[in-house]
RODREN-775807 format. One line per 2 residues: number of its first residue (from 1); their letters; for each residue x, y, z of N, C-alpha, C, O. Coordinates in Angstrom, 2 decimals, m for minus. Example, Ala and Ser with C-alpha at 12.3 -4.5 7.8 and 13.67 -1.06 7.14 Angstrom:
2
1) as) 13.19:m5.69:7.80:12.30:m4.50:7.80:13.20:m3.30:7.80:14.24:m3.32:8.46 ~ 12.85:m2.25:7.08:13.67:m1.06:7.14:12.90:0.03:7.87:13.41:1.14:8.04;
***
This chain:
169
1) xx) 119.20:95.76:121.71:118.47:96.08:120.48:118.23:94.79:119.71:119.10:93.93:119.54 ~ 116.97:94.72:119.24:116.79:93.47:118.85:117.05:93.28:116.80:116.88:94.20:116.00;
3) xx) 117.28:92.50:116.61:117.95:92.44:115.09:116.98:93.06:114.27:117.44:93.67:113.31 ~ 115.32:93.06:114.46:114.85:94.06:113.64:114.89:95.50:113.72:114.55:96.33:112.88;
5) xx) 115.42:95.67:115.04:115.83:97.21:115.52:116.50:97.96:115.10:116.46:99.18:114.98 ~ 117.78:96.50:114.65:119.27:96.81:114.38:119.00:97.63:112.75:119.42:98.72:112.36;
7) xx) 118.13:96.61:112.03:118.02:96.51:110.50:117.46:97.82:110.30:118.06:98.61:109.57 ~ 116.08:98.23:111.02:115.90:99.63:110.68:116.79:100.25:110.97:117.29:100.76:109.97;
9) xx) 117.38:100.55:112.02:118.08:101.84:112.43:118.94:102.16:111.18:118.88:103.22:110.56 ~ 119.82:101.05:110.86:120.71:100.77:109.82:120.16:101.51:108.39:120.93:102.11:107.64;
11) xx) 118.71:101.37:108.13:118.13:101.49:106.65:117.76:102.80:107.38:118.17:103.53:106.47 ~ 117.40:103.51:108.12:117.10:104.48:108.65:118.34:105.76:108.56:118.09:106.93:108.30;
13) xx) 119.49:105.27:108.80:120.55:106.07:108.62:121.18:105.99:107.27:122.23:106.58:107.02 ~ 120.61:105.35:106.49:121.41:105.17:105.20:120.62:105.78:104.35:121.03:106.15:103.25;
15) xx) 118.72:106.03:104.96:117.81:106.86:103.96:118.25:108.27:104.45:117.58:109.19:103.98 ~ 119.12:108.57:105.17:118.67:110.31:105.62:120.45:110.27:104.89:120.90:111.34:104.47;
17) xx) 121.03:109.45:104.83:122.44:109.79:104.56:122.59:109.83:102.75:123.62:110.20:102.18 ~ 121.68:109.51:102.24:121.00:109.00:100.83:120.59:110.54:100.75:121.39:111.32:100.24;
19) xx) 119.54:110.93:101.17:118.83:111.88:101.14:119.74:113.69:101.78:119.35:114.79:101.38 ~ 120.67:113.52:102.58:121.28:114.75:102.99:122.67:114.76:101.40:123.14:115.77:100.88;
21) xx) 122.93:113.54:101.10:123.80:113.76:100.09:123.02:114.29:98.56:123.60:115.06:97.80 ~ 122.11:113.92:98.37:121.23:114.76:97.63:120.96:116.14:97.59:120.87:116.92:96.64;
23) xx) 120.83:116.31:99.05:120.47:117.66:99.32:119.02:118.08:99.37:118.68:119.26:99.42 ~ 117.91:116.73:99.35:116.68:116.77:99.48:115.97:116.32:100.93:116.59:115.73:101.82;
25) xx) 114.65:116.68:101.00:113.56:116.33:101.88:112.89:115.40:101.83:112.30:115.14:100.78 ~ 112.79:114.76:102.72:111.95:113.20:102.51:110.65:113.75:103.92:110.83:114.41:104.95;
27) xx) 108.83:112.79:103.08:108.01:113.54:103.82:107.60:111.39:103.79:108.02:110.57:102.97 ~ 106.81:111.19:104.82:105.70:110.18:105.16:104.44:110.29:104.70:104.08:111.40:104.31;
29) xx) 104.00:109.76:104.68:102.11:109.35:104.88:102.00:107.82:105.29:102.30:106.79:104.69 ~ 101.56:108.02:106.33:101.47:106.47:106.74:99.98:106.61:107.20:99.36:107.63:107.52;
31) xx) 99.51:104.99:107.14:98.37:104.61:107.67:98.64:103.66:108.90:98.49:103.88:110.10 ~ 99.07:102.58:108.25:99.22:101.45:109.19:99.88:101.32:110.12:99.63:100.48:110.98;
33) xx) 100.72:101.98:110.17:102.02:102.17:110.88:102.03:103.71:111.89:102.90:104.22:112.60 ~ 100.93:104.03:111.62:100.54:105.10:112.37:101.70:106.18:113.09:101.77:106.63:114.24;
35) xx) 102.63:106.39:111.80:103.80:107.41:112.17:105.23:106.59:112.82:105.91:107.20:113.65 ~ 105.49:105.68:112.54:106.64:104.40:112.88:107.65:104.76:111.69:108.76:104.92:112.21;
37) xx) 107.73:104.97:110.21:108.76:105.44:109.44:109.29:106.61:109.75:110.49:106.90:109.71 ~ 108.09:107.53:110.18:108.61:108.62:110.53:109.78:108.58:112.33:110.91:108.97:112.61;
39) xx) 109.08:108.16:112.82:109.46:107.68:114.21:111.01:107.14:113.77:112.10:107.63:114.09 ~ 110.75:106.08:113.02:112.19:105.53:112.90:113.87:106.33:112.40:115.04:106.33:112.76;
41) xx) 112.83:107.06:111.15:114.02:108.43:110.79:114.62:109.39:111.82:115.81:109.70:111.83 ~ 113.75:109.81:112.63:113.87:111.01:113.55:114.00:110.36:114.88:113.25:110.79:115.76;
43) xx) 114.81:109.43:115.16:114.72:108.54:116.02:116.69:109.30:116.28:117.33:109.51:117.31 ~ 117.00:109.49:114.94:118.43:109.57:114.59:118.91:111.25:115.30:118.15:112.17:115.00;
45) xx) 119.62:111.44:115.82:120.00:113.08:115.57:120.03:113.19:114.29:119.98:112.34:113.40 ~ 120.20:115.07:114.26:120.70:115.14:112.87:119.51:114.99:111.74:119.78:115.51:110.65;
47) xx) 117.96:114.22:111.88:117.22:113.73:110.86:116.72:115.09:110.49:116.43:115.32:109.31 ~ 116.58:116.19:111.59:115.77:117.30:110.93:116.42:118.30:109.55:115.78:119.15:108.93;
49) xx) 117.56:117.99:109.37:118.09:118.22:107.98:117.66:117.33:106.75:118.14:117.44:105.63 ~ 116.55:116.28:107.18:115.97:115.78:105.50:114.78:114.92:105.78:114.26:114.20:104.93;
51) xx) 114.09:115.12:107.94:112.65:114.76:107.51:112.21:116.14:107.42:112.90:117.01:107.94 ~ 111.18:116.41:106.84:110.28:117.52:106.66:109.21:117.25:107.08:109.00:118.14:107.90;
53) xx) 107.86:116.21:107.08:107.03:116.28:107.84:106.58:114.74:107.61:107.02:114.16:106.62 ~ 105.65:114.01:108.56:105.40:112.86:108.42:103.53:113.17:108.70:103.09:113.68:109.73;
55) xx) 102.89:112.82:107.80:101.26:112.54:107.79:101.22:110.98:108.46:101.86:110.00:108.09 ~ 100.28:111.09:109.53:99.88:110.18:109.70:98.26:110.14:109.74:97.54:110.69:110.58;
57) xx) 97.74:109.17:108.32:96.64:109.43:107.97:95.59:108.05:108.33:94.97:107.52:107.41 ~ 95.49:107.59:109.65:94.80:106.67:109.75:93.20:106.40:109.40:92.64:105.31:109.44;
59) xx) 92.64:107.59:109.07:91.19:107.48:108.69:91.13:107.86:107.32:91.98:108.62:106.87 ~ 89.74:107.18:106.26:89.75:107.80:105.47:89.72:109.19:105.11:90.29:109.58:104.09;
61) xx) 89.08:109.96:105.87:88.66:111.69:106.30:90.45:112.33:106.35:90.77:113.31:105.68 ~ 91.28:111.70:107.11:92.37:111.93:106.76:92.96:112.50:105.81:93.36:113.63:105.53;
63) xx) 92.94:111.29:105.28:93.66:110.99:103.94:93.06:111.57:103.06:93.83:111.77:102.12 ~ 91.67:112.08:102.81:91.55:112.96:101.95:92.11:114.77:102.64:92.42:115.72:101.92;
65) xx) 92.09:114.76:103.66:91.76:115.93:104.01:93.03:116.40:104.39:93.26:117.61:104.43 ~ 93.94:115.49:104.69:95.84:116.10:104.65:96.50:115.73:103.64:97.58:116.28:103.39;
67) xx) 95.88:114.52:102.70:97.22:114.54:101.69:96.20:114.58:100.19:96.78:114.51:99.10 ~ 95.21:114.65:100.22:94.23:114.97:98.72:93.61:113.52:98.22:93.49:113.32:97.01;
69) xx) 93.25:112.59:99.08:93.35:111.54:98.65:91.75:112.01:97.87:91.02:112.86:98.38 ~ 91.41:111.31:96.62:89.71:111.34:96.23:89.25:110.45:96.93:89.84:109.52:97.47;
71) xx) 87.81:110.80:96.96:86.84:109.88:97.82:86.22:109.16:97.03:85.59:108.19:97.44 ~ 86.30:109.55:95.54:86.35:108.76:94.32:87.19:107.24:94.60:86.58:106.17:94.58;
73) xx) 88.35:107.31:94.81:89.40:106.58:94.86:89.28:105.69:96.14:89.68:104.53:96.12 ~ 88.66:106.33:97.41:88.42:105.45:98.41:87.00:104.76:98.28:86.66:103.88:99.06;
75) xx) 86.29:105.17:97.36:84.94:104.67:97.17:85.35:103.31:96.02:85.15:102.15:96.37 ~ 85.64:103.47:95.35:86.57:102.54:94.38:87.24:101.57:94.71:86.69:100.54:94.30;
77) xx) 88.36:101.32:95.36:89.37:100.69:95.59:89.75:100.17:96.98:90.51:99.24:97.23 ~ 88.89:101.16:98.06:89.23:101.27:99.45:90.98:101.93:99.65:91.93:102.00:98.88;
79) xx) 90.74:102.38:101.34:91.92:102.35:101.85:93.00:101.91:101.17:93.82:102.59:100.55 ~ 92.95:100.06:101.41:94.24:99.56:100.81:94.33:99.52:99.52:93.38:98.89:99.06;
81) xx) 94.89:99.82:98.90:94.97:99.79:97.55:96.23:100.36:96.94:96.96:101.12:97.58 ~ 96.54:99.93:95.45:97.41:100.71:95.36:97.36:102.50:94.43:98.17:103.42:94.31;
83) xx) 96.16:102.29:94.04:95.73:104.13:93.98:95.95:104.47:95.10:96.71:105.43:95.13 ~ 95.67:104.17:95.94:94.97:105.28:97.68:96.51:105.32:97.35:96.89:106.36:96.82;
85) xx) 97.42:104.40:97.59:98.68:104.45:98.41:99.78:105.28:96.89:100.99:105.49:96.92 ~ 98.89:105.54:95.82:99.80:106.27:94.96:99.67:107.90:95.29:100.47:108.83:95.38;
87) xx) 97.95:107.71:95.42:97.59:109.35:95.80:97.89:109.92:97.35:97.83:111.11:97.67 ~ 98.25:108.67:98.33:98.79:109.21:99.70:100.55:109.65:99.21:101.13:110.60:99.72;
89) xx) 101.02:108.98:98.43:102.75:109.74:98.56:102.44:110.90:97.53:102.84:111.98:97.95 ~ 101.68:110.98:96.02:101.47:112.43:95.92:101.45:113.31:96.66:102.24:114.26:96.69;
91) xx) 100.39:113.07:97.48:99.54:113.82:98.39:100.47:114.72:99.44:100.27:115.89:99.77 ~ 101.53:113.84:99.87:103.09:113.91:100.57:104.11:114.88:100.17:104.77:115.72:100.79;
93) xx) 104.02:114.40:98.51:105.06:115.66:97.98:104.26:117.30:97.87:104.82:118.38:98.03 ~ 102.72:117.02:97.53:101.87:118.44:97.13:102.22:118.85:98.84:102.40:120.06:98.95;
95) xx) 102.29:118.44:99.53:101.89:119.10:100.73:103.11:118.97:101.91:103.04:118.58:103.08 ~ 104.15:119.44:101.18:105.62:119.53:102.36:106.24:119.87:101.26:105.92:119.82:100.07;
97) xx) 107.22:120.25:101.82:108.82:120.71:100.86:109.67:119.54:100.48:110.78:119.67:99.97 ~ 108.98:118.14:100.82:110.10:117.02:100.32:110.34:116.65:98.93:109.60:117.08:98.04;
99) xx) 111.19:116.00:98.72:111.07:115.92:97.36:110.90:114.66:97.27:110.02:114.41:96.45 ~ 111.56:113.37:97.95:110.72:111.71:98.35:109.43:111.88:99.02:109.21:112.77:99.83;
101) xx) 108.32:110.72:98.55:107.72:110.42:99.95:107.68:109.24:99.85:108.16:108.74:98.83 ~ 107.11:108.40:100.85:106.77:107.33:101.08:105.45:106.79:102.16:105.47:106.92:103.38;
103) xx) 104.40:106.21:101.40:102.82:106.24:101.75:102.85:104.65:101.90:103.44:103.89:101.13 ~ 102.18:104.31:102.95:101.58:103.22:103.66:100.47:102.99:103.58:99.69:103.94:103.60;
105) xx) 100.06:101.89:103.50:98.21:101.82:103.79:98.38:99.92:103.70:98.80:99.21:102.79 ~ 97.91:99.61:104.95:97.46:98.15:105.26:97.09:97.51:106.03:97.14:98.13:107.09;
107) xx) 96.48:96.00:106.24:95.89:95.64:106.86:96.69:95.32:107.86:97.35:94.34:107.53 ~ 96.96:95.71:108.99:98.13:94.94:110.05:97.07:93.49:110.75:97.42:92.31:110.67;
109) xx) 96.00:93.88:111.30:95.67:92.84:112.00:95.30:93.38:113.35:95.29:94.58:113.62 ~ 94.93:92.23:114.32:94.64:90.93:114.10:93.70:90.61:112.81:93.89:89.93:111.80;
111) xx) 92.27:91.63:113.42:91.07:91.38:112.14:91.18:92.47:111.13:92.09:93.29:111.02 ~ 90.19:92.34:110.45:90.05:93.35:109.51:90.00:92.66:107.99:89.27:92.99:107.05;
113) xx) 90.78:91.83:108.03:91.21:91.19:106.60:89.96:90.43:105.41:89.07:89.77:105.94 ~ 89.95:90.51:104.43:89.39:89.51:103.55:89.86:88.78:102.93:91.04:88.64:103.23;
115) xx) 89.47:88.05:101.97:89.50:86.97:101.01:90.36:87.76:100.22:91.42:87.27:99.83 ~ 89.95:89.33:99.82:90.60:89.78:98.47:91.91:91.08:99.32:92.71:91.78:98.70;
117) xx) 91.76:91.03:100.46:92.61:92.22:101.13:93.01:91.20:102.62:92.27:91.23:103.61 ~ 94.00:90.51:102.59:93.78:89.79:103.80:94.86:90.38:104.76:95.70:91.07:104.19;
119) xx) 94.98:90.25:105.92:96.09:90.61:106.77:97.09:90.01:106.98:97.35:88.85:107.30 ~ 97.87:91.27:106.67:99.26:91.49:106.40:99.36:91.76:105.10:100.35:91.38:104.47;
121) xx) 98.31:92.48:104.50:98.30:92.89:102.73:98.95:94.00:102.98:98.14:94.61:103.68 ~ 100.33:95.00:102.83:100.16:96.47:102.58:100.81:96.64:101.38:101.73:95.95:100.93;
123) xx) 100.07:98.01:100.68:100.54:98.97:99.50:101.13:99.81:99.60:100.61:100.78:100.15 ~ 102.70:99.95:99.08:103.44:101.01:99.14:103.04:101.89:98.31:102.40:101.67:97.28;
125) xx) 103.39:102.96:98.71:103.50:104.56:97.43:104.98:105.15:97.49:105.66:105.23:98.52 ~ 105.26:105.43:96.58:106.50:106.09:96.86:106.80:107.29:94.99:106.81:107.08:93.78;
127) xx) 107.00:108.62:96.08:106.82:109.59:94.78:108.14:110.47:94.80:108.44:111.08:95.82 ~ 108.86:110.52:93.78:110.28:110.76:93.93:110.34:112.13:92.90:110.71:111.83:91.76;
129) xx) 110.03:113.67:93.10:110.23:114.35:92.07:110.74:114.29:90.63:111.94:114.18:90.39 ~ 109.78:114.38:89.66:110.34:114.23:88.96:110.38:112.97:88.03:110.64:113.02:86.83;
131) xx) 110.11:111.82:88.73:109.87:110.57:88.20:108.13:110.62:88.83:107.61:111.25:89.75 ~ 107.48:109.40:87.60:106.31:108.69:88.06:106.44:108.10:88.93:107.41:107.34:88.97;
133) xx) 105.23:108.19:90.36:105.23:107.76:91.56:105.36:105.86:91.08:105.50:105.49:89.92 ~ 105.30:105.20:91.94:105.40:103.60:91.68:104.82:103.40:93.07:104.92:104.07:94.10;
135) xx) 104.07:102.08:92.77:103.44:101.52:94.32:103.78:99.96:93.78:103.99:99.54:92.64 ~ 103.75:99.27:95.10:103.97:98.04:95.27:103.09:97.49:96.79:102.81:98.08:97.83;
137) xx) 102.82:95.84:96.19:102.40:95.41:97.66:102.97:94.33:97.82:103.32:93.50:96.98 ~ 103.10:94.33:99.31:103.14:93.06:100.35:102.19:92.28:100.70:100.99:92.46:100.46;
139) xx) 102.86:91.06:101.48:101.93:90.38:101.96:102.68:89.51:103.51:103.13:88.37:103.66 ~ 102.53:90.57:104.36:103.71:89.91:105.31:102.72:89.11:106.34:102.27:89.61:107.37;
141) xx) 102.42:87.58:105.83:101.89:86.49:106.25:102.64:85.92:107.14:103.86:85.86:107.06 ~ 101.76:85.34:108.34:102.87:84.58:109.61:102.94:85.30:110.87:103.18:84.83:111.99;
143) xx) 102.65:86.81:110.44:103.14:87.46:111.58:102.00:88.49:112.16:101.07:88.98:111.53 ~ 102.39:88.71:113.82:101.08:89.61:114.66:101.01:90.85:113.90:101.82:91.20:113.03;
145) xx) 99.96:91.51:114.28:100.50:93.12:114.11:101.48:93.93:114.39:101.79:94.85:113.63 ~ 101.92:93.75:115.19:103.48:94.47:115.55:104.50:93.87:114.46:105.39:94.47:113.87;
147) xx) 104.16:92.64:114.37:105.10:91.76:113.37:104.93:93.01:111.64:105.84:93.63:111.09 ~ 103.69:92.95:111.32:103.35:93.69:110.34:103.95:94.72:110.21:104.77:94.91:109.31;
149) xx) 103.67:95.45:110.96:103.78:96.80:111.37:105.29:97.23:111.06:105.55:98.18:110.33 ~ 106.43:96.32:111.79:107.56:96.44:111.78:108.25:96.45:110.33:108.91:97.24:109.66;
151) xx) 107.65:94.90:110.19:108.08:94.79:108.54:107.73:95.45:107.40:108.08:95.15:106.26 ~ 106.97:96.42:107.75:106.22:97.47:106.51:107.04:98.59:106.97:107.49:99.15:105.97;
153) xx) 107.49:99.24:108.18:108.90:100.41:107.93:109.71:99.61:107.27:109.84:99.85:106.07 ~ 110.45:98.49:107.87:111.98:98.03:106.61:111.72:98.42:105.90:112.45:99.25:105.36;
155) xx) 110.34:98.07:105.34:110.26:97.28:103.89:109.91:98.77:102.75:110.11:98.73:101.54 ~ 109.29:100.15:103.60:109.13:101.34:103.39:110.89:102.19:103.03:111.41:102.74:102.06;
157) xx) 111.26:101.89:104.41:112.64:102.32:104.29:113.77:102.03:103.34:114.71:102.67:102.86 ~ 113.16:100.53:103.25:113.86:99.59:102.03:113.72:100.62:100.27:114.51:101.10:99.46;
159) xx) 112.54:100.54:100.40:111.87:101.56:99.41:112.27:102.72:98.61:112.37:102.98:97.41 ~ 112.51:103.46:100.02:113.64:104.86:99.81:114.93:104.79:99.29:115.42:105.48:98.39;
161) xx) 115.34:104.05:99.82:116.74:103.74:99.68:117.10:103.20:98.40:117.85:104.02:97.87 ~ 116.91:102.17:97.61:116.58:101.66:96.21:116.53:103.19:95.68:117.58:103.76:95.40;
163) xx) 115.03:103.94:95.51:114.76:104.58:94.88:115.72:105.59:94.46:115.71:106.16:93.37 ~ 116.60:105.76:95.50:117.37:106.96:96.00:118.98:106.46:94.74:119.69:107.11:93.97;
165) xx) 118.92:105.06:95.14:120.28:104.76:94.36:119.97:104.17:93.32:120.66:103.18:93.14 ~ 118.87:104.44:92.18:118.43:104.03:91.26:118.44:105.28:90.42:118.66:105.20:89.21;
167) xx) 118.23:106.31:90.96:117.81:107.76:89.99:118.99:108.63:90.90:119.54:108.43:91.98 ~ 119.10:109.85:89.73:120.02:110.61:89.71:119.54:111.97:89.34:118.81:112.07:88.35;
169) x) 119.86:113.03:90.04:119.26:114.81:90.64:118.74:114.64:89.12:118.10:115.55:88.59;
***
């Protein structure tokens, strides 16, 4: 297992162990990562006691059409952004029994990138019942797409976990 393997698995068992001590559901929406957070949780025995469902919304048509994204909002801002990626983890909680989510949307690469959205840009979402959702972005420069890719679950998983030991039922 290779040390980034190690690191998820690790943040992977500490979000469902976060989340079963709660007594809540944690749901996905991913873009970029095309179902890899989810993959990584349920990778674990035992995860189906706190994943509930993982969206994987790689098109815009998607993303409006499984998690409510506006087309307002993709006409606006695009894909990456951090609206899209506030209204993809809404979109997460309206539409599963979880009570976390956590929404992806970014440029992995190779191409795709600009001047103002370049690759390795991604926007987190993350919507925690009860509290205002919060988004954040990256910029994981240096590295392939797989490189991307990888470092946007940690860094997702990373996400949960904080959130989880920051707020209280």
């Amino acid at each position: 297992m290779s040390g980034y393997q190690a690191r998820q698995e690790a943040l992977a068992r500490a979000v469902l162990a976060a989340c079963e001590a709660r007594g809540i559901m944690l749901a996905t929406a991913e873009s970029c990562t095309g179902g890899m957070i989810a993959a990584a949780l349920t990778d674990i025995a035992g995860s189906s006691t706190v994943v509930d469902r993982g969206f994987v919304t790689y098109s815009n048509e998607a993303k409006m059409d499984m998690l409510g994204v506006s087309a307002n909002t993709l006409d606006a801002h695009g894909a990456v952004s951090r609206e899209t990626a506030l209204e993809m983890a809404r979109g997460a909680l309206e539409n599963s029994r979880a009570s976390i989510s956590i929404a992806v949307t970014g440029v992995a690469g190779p191409g795709g990138g600009s001047a103002e959205k370049p690759v390795g840009l991604v926007w987190f979402g993350l919507a925690l019942e009860g509290h205002e959702p919060v988004a954040q972005s990256r910029i994981f420069e240096g590295l392939d797409r797989a490189g991307v890719r990888s470092a946007t679950v940690e860094t997702a998983l990373g996400m949960v976990l904080e959130a989880l030991r920051q707020t209280t039922n």
